[in-house]
Structure formats: C-alpha cells, structure tokens
C-alpha positions in Angstrom: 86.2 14.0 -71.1 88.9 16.5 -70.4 92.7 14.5 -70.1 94.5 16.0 -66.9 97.0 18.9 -67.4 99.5 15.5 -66.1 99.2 13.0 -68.8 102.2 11.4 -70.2 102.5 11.3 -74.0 103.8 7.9 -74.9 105.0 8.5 -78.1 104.5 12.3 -79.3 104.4 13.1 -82.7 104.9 17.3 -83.3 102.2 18.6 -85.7 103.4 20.5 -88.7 101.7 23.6 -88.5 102.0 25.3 -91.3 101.6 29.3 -91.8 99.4 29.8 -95.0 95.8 28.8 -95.0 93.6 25.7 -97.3 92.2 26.1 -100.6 88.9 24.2 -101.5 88.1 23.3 -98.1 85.0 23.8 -96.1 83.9 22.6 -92.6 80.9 20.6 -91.0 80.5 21.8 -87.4 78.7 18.9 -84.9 76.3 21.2 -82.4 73.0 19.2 -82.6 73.5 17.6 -79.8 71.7 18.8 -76.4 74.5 17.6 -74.0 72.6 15.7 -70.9 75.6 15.8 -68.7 75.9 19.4 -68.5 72.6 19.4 -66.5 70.9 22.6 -68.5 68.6 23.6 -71.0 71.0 25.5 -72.9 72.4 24.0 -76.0 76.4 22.4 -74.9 78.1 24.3 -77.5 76.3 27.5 -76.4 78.1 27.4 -73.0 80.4 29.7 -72.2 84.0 29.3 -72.2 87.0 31.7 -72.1 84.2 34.6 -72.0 82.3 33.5 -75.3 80.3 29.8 -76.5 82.2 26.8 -76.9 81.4 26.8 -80.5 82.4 30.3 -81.6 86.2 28.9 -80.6 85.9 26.4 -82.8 84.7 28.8 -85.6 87.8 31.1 -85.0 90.1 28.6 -85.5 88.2 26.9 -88.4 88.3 30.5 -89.9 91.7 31.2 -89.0 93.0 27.9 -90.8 91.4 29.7 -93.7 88.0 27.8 -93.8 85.8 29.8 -95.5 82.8 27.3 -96.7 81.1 26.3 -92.4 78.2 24.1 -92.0 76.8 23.7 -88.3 74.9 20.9 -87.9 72.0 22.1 -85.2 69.4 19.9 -83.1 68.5 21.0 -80.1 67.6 24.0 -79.5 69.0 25.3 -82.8 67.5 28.5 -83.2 69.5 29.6 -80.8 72.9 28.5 -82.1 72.0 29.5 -85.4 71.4 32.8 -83.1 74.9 32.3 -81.9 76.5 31.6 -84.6 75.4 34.4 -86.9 76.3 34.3 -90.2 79.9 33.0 -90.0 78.1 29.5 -90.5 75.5 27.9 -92.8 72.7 25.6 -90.3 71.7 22.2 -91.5 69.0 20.9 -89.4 69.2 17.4 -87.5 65.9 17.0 -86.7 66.6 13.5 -85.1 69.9 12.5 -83.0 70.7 9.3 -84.6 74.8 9.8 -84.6 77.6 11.6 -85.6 77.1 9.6 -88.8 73.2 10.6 -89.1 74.4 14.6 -88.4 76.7 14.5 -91.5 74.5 12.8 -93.6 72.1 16.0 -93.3 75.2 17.9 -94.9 74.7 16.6 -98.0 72.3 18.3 -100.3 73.9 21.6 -98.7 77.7 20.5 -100.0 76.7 19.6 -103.3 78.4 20.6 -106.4 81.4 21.1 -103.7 84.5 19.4 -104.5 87.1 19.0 -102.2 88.3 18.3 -98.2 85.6 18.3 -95.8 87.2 19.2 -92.1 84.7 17.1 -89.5 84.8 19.3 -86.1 83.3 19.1 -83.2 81.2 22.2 -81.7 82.4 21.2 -77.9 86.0 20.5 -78.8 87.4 24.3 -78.6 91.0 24.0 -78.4 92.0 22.8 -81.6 94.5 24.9 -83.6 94.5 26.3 -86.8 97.8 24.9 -87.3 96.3 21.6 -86.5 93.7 21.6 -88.8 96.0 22.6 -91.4 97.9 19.7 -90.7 94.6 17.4 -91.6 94.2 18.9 -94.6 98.0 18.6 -95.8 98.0 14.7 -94.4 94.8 14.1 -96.3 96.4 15.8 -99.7 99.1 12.6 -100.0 98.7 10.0 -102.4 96.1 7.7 -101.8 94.3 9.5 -98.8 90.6 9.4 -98.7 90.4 10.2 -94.9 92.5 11.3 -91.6 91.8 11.2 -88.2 92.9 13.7 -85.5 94.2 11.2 -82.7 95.9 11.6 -79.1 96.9 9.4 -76.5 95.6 9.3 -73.1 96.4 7.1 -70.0 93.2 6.7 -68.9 90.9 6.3 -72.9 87.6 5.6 -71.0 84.9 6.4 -73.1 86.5 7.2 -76.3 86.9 5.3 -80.1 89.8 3.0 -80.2 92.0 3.1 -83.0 93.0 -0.4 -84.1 96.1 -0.6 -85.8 97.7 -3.0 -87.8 101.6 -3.9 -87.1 103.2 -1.5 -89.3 100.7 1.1 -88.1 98.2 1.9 -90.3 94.3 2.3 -89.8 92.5 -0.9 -90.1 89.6 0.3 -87.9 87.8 2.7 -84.5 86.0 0.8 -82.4 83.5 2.8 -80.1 83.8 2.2 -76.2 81.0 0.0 -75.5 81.6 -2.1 -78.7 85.6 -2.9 -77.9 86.7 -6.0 -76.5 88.6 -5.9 -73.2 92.3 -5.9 -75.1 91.0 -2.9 -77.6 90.0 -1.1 -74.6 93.8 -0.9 -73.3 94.5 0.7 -76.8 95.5 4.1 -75.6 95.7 5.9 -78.9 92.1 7.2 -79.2 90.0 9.0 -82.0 89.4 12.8 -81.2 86.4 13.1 -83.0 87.8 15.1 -85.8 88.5 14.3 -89.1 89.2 15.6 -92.9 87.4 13.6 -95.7 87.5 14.1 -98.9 84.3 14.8 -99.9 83.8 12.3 -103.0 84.3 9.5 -100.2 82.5 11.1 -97.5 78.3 10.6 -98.2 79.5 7.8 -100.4 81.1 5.8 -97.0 78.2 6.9 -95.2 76.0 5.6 -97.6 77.1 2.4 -96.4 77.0 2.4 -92.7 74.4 0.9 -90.5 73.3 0.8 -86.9 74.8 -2.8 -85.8 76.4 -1.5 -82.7 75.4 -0.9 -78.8 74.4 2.6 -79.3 72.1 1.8 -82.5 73.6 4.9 -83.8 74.9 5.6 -87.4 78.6 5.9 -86.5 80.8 8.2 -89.1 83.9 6.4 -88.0 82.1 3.5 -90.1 82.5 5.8 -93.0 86.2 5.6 -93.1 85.9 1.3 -94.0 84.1 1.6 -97.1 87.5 4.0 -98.4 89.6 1.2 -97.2 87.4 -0.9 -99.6 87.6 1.5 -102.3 91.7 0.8 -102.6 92.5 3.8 -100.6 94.3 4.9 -96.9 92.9 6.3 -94.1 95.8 8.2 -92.6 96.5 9.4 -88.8 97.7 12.5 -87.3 98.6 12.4 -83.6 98.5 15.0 -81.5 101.4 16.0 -79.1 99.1 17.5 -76.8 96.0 15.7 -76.1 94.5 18.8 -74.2 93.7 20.2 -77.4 91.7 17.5 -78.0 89.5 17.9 -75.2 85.8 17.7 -75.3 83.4 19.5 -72.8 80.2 17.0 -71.6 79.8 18.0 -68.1 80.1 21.6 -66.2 83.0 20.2 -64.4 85.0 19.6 -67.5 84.4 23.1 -68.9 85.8 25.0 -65.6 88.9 22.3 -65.3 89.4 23.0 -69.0 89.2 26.8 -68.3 91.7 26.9 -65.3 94.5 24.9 -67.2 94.1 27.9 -70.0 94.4 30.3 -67.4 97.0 28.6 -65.7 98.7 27.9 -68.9 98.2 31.8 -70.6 100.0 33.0 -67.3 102.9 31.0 -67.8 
C-alpha cells in the first residue's frame, strides 16, 4: 500500500542519519514472494521501478549503509532474481510461502557462526535510506535492545501490523490486520515491515512462534515476544516520512510511487 504524497504526520520523529557505515551487520532480503496483485508472472521485486527492479534499490541502499554480508530470500520464480540479483547477494531458498517468519527461518544455517545485527528488509520496499537503516542499527546497539522496528504513521493503516503500545510508549506487541480488534485497528502507528535483530535473539524468537492466527502463517513479528520474555526491549524508530516506507503489491502502486519521485526529484 503506497501512503498518498498528502498524509499528515501526527507526531514526526526526525531520523538520525548518520554519515559512516555498520560494522558486523548483514542483511536478510524478503523476495520469495510471487506478488498476486501485480497481475504477472514476473517475480514483484523483479519489476521495474525508477529504470531498474524493485529489489536492486533495496540492495543499493542496504550496500550503501555499509551492509556487506546480503541474504535474499527467493520463492517464486527465483532463478530469476538470483539472475537479478547477481552476486551482490547470497539466495536462500523458500521452497514453501508459509510467512515472513517461515522466509527467515530458511536464513539460518546460511548465518551461522555470524554474530551480530541482522537488518530484516523487504525486496518491494525500495525507498528506504541508508541513513535510515543506520538508524536501526544505532537504536538496536542501546542497552537492552534485542530488536527495533522501522514504523510510520498513516491516516488511513488498512492492511498493515498495528503496533500496540503501552502508556509510556514502549512495544508490548504488532498485531496483524485481520487479527486486530476494532480499537487496535484505529492505531495509526503501523509496522513497516523492517526490522534489525540481533541475531542471538532472532532464530531463537522464531523458534518459538506458531501459526495461531487468520493467515495460518508463521509471523516474524511473533519473534519480537519471546525477547520481551527474555528480559530485554524491543525498541521503535518512527519514520518522519512514511513514503519511504512504502511497499509496492499492485501495478498501480508502483507508477503512483514512481510519479511522486519524479515529482519530488524535480522539485
């Protein structure tokens, strides 16, 4: 869902960007996925945007962050983002599409012996900047961090994770769209999908997730509980610009998303 070049922040928080790049950090890349709404056979992340594949923008600013270590998770159709993606990324095959939970899971015997941050990104979410995911990184290196998610708020959250808060703002929980009650689903703070774990929590929280939701999907966001249970914080980073945090799942999205760059590049 792509927010309208129009949406009112409510309360926007200015991202530190930083200027140097991460040490010990690497990257999982979501692409298995085959993307229904765009109506084609080619793979979503392998459409074209900005004059080169969705995914190849999120490589550039994974690798301009300074992320060095990339894993793409591929599904459908992976031959041909593995194709795509050349050998600026290692492929991990998801043979079955069971979640975004299931897709990291796959990860795991190819990040072993790694110790460190693990940025989550998605392959149809091409805006986000390096600054941005330096941010993560620096938010998730604070005392007591195990996680952080990349949020934005959006007047109209249809379709996205929820993020429950408690009163003095801190994570309790995300609640998926067709799980939330009808007072989460006002919440307009909303996950974006990415996320920087550290990677000693990461397969162990996913160890412990399950499919007891509407989807029947292994949800990563279920992840983030079992570091709450381990004594430690999930933090939050909100974006100021929830553009950046658009996703691409229909054809429409993509050439909205492409105008408001143009329109945006020539001032």
């Amino acid at each position: 869902m792509v927010p309208s070049p129009q949406v009112r922040i409510l309360a926007p928080q200015i991202l530190e960007t930083g200027r140097s790049g991460i040490n010990n950090v690497a990257s999982i890349v979501l692409a298995g996925g085959k993307g229904v709404r765009m109506k084609s056979d080619l793979p979503k992340v392998l459409h074209p945007f900005l004059g080169k594949p969705l995914i190849l923008h999120v490589l550039d600013n994974l690798e301009k962050a300074g992320v060095t270590d990339i894993f793409v998770i591929v599904g459908y159709r992976g031959e041909l983002v593995i194709e795509a993606v050349g050998d600026r990324a290692t492929p991990v095959w998801q043979r079955e599409q069971l979640g975004t939970g299931h897709a990291v899971m796959q990860a795991e015997e190819a990040l072993k012996g790694f110790t460190g941050k693990v940025i989550i990104a998605c392959g149809d979410v091409p805006l986000i900047r390096p600054g941005t995911f330096r941010s993560l990184v620096a938010e998730s290196n604070k005392e007591k961090v195990g996680a952080v998610v990349l949020t934005m708020l959006l007047e109209n959250p249809h379709g996205y994770g929820r993020m429950i808060k408690d009163g003095a703002g801190n994570f309790v929980r995300i609640v998926e769209e067709k799980d939330a009650l009808p007072y989460e689903k006002k919440i307009r703070e909303v996950n974006s999908g990415t996320y920087v774990f550290d990677k000693q929590f990461l397969f162990e929280g996913l160890r412990h997730i399950n499919t007891n939701n509407a989807q029947g999907e292994y949800y990563l966001p279920d992840a983030l509980l079992h570091i709450k249970a381990s004594g430690f914080r999930v933090g939050t980073v909100l974006m100021a610009d929830p553009v950046e945090g658009s996703g691409v799942n229909t054809i429409e999205e993509l050439r909205r998303l492409e105008e408001f760059c143009r329109i945006k590049a020539t001032g």
